[in-house]
One Martini backbone bead per residue (centre of mass of N, CA, C, O) as a GRO file, in nm:
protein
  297
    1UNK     BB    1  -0.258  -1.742   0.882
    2UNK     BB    2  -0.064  -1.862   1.112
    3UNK     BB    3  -0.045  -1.751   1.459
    4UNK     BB    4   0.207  -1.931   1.554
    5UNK     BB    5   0.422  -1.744   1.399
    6UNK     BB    6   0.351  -1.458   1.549
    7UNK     BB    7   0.345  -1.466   1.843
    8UNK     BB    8   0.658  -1.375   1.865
    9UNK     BB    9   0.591  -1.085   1.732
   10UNK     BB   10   0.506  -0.964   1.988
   11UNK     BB   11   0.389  -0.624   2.145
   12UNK     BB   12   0.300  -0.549   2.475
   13UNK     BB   13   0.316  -0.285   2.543
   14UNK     BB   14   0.072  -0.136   2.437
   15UNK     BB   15  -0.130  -0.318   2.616
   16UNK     BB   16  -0.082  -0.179   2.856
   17UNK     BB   17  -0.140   0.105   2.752
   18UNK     BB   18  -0.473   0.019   2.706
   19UNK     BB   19  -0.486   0.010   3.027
   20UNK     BB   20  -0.285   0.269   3.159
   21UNK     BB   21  -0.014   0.120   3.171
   22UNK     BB   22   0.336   0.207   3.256
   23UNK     BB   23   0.532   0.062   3.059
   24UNK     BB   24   0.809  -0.221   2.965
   25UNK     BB   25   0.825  -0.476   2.853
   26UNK     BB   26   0.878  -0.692   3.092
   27UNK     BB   27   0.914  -0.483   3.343
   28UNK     BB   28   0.631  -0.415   3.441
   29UNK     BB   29   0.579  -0.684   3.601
   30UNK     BB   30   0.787  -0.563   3.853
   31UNK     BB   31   0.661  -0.316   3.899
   32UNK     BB   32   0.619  -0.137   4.213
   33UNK     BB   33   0.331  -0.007   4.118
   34UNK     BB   34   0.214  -0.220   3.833
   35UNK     BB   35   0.295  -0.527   3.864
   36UNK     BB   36   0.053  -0.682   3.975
   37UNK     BB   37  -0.151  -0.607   3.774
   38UNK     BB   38   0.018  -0.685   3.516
   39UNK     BB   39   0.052  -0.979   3.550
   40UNK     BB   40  -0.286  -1.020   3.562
   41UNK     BB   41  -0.328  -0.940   3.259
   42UNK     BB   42  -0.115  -1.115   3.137
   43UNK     BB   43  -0.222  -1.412   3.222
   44UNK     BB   44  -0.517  -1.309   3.114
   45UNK     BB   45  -0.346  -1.318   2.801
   46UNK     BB   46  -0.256  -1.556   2.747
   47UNK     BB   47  -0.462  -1.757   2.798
   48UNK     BB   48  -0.690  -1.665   2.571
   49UNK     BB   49  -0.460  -1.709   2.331
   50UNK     BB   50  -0.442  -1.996   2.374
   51UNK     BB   51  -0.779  -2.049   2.292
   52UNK     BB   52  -0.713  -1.948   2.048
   53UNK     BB   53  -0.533  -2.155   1.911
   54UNK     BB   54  -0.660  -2.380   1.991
   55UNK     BB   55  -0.975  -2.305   1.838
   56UNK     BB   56  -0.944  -2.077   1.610
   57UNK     BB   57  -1.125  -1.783   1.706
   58UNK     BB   58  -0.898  -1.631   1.483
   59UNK     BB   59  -0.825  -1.476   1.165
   60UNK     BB   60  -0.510  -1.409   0.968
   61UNK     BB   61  -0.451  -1.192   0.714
   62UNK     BB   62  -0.266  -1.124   0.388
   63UNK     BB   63  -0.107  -0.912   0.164
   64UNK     BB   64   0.054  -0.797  -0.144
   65UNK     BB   65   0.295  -0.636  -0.284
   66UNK     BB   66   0.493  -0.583  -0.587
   67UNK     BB   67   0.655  -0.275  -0.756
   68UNK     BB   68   0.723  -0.060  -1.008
   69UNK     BB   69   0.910   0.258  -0.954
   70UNK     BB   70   0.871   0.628  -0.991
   71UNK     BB   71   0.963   0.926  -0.927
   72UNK     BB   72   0.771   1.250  -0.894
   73UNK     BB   73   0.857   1.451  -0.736
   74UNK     BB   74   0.586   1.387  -0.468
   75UNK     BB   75   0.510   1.150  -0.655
   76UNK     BB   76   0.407   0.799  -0.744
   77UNK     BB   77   0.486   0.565  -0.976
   78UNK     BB   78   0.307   0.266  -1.097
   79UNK     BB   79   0.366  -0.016  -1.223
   80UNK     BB   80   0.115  -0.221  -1.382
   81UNK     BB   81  -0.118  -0.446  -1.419
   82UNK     BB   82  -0.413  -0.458  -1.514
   83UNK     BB   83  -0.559  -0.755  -1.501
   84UNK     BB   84  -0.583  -0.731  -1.174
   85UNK     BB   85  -0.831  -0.552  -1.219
   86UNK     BB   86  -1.163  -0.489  -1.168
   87UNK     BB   87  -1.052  -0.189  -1.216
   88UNK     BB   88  -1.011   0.144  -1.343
   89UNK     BB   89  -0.805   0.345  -1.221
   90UNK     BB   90  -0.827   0.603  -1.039
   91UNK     BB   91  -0.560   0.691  -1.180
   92UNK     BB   92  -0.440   0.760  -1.461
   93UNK     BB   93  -0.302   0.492  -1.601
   94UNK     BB   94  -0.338   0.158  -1.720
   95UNK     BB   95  -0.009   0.157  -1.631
   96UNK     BB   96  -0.071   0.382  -1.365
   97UNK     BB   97   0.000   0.464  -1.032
   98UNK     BB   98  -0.083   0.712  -0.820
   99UNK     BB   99   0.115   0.852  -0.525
  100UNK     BB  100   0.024   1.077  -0.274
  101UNK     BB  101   0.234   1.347  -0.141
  102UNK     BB  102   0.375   1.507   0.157
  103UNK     BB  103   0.553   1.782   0.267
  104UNK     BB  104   0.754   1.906   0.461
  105UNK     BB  105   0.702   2.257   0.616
  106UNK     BB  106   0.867   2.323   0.841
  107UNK     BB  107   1.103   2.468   1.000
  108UNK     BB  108   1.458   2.430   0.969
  109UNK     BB  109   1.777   2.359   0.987
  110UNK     BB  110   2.034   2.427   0.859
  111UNK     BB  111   2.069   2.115   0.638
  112UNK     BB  112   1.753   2.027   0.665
  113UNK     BB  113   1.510   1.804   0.575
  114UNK     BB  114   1.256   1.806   0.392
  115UNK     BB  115   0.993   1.547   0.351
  116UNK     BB  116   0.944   1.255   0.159
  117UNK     BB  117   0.830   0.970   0.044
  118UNK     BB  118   0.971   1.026  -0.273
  119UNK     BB  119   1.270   1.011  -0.176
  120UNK     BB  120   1.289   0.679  -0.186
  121UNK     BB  121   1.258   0.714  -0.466
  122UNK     BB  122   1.361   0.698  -0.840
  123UNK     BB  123   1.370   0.876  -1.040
  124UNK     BB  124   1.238   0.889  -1.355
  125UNK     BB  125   1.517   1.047  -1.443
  126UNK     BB  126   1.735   0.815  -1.345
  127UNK     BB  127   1.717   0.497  -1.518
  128UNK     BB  128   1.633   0.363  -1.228
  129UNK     BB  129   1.485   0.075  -1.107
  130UNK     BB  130   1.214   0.098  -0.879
  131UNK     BB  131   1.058   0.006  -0.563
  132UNK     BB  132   0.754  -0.123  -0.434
  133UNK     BB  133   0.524  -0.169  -0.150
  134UNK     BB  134   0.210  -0.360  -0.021
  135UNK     BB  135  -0.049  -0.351   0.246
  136UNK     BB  136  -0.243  -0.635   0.444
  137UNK     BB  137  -0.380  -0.667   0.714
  138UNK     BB  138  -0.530  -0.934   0.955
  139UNK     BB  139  -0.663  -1.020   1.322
  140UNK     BB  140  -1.044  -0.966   1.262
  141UNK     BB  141  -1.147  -1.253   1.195
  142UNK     BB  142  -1.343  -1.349   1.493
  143UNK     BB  143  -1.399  -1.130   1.686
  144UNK     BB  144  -1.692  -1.005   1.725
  145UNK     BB  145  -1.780  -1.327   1.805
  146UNK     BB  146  -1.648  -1.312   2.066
  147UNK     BB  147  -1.742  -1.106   2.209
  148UNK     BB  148  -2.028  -1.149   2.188
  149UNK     BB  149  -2.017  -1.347   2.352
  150UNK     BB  150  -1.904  -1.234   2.649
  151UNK     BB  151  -2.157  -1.038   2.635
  152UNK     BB  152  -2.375  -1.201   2.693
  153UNK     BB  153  -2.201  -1.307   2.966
  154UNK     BB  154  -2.122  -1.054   3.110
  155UNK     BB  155  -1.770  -1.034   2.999
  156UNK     BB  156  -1.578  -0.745   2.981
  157UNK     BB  157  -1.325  -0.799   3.024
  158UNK     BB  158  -1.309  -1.051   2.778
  159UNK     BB  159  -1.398  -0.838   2.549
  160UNK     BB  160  -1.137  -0.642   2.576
  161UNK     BB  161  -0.915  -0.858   2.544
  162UNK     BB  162  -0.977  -0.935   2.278
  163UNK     BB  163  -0.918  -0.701   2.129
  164UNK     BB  164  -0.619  -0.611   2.247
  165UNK     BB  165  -0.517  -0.908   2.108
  166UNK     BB  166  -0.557  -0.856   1.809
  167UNK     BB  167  -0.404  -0.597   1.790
  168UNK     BB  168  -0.152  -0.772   1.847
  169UNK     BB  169  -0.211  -0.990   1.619
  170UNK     BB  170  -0.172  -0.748   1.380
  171UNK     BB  171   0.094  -0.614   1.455
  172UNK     BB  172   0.272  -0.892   1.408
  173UNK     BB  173   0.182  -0.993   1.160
  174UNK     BB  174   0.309  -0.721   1.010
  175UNK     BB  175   0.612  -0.818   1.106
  176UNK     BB  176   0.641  -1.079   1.000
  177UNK     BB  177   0.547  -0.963   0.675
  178UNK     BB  178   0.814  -0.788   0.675
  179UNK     BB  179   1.029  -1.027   0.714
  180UNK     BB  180   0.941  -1.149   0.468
  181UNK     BB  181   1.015  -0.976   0.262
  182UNK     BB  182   1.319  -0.872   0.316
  183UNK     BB  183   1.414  -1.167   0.321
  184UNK     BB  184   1.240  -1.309   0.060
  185UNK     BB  185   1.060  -1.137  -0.153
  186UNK     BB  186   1.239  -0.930  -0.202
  187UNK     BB  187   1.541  -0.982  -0.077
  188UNK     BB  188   1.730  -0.679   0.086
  189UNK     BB  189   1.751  -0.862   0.328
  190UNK     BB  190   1.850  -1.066   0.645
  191UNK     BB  191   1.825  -0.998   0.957
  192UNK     BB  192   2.064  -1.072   1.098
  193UNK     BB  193   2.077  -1.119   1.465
  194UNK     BB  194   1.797  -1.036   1.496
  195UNK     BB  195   1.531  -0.943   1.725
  196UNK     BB  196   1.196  -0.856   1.857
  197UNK     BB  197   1.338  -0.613   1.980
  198UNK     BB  198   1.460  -0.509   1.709
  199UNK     BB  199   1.186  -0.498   1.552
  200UNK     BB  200   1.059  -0.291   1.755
  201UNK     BB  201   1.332  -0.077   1.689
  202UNK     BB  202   1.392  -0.059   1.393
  203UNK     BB  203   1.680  -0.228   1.281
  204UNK     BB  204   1.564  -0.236   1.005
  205UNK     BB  205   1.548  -0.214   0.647
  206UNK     BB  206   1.297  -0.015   0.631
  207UNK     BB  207   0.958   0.122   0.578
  208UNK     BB  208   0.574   0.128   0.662
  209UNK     BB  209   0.398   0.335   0.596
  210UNK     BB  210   0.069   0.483   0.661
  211UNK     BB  211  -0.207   0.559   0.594
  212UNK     BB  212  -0.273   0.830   0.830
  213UNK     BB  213   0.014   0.909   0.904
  214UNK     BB  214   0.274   1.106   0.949
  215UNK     BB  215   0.408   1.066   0.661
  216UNK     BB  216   0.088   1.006   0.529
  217UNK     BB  217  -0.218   1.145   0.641
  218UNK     BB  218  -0.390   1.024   0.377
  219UNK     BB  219  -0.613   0.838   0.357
  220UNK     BB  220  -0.709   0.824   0.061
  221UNK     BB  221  -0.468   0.606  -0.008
  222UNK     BB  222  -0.607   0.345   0.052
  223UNK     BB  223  -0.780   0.368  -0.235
  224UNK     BB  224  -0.508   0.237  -0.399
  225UNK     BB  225  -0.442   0.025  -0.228
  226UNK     BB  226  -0.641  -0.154  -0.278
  227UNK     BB  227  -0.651  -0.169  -0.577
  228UNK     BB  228  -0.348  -0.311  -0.599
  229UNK     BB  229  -0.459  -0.558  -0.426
  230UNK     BB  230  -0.765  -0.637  -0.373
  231UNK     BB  231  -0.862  -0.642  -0.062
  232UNK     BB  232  -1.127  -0.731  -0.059
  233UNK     BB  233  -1.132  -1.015  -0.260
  234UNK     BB  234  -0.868  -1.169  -0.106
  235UNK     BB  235  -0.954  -1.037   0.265
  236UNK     BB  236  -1.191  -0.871   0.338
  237UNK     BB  237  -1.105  -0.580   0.375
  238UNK     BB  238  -1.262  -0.293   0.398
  239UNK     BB  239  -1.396   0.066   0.395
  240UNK     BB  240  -1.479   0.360   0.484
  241UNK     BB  241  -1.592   0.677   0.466
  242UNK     BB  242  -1.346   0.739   0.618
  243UNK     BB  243  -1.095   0.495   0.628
  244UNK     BB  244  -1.177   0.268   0.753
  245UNK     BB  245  -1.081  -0.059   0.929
  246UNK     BB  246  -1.290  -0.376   0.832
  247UNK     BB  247  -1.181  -0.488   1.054
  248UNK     BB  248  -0.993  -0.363   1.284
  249UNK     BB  249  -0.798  -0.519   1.328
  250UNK     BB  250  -0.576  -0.322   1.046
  251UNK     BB  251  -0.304  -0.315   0.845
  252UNK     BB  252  -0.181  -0.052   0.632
  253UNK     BB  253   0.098  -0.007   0.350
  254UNK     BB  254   0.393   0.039   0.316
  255UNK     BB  255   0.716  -0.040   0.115
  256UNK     BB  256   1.033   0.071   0.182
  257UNK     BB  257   1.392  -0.024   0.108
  258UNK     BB  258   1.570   0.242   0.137
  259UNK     BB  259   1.887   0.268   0.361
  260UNK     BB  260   1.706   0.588   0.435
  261UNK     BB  261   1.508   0.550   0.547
  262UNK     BB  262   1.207   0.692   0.727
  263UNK     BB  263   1.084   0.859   0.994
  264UNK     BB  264   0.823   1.104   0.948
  265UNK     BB  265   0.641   1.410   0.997
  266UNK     BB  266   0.344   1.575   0.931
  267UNK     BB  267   0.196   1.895   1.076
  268UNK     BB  268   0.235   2.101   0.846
  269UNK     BB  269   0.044   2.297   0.597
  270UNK     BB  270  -0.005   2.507   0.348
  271UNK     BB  271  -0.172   2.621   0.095
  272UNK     BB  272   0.020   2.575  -0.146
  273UNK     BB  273   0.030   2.288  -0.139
  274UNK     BB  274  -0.265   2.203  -0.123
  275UNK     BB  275  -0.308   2.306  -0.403
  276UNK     BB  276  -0.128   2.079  -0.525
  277UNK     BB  277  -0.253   1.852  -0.420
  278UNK     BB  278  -0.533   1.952  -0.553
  279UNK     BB  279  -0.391   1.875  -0.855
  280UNK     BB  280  -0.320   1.571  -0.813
  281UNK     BB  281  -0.598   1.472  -0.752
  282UNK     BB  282  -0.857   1.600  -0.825
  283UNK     BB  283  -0.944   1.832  -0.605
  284UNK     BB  284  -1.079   2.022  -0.452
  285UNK     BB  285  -1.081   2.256  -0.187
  286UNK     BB  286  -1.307   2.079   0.005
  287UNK     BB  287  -1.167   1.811  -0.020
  288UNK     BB  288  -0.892   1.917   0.149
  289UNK     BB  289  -1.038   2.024   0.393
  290UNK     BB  290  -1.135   1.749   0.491
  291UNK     BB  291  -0.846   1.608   0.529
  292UNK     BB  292  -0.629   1.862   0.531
  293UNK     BB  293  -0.730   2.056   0.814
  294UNK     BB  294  -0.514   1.974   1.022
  295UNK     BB  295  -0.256   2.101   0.875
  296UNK     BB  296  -0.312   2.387   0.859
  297UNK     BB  297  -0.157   2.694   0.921
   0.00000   0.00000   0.00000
């Protein structure tokens, strides 16, 4: 990916708030307990952005794929051609992977739904085909090694500035990626209008759901979408054994595009679910209580 594309689409206020200053950009430049600090932050945040795209510093890569897609109960199963892949899906059928989801379980006012993420998706016994999408973004290769320049010249403060601007331009890159989707790859929507306040309020239609954040909490459904990606050997994001990813700066998850998705937290489960859902996973109880004890009730 070109640098200079994503560019326009950085969301600064994050990176104030890695600094610990709190505001929301532009107007954080000007507030009047925190702006001058943040002034020169963002200064020196800008002169360095500028030195990456100039010289290549960092390089960002991005895979993407669309599948077609329908849910079973609180699971998708997504039908594959099965010769994309390095080796035998890890769940399911040769011609389908399932990817397993958490339905919300706390008291809610009557009338107000459970959510689960197969809620957006068309119901196997419905006729109607269905689609998902999976990505994978990094803005994270060239970064260890400037910051190790950084670190050997004994400047601390550009050596985290590297990594905070990384992951700005990791998150950038995912929503660029996500906006060439919906307007042309899938070409769902229009984005008519939108600009890049609209895409941080997300105010385009469709969402991006990541493994391990709250609407699909089980980090280990990234190993589903590795696979459906190839992305070790496509962009080279790794995989570590808690399914953290390397290089850092790192974003992946799904793509839904039914125009009533949304985000929404899974924040506990009970036994009985749990219990479900290492039999949909083909997990014993020990492995459920590794991923999914911070969620029990």
């Amino acid at each position: 990916m070109d640098l200079k594309d994503i560019v326009s689409y950085i969301d600064w206020t994050p990176f104030f708030q890695s600094w610990e200053l709190a505001g929301r950009y532009p107007d954080i430049l000007t507030d009047e307990v925190v702006g001058k600090e943040a002034s020169k932050l963002y200064e020196d945040a800008i002169v360095l952005l500028e030195q990456i795209l100039k010289d290549k510093l960092i390089t960002a890569k991005a895979v993407i794929g669309l599948f077609p897609a329908q849910s079973v109960d609180d699971d998708v199963e997504v039908n594959i051609n099965a010769q994309h892949l390095n080796e035998e899906p890890i769940n399911s059928s040769p011609q389908n992977i399932t990817l397993h989801h958490l339905r919300q379980q706390i008291k809610k006012a009557q009338g107000q739904a459970n959510f689960c993420l197969s809620d957006f998706i068309a119901p196997k016994d419905s006729g109607i085909q269905d689609y998902i999408g999976a990505f994978a973004v990094s803005a994270g290769f060239g970064v260890d090694e400037l910051v190790s320049r950084y670190e050997q010249a004994h400047d601390d403060y550009n050596a985290i500035l590297v990594k905070a601007i990384a992951d700005r331009l990791a998150e950038a890159a995912t929503e660029y990626m996500h906006h060439l989707v919906r307007t042309e790859v899938w070409g769902y929507d229009s984005d008519d209008g939108l600009n890049n306040d609209d895409f941080i309020q997300e105010k385009y239609k469709g969402i991006r759901p990541a493994p391990g954040y709250p609407a699909c909490p089980d980090h280990t459904e990234k190993d589903t979408l590795w696979q459906l990606l190839n992305v070790k050997e496509n962009i080279g994001i790794q995989l570590t054994e808690s399914k953290a990813m390397y290089p850092a700066a790192s974003v992946s998850g799904w793509y839904f595009a039914h125009p009533e998705s949304k985000y929404f937290g899974i924040s506990e489960i009970t036994s009985d679910q749990l219990q479900d859902y290492c039999e949909r996973k083909k997990w014993d109880t020990a492995m459920g209580n590794k991923w999914l004890s911070p969620l029990l009730s």
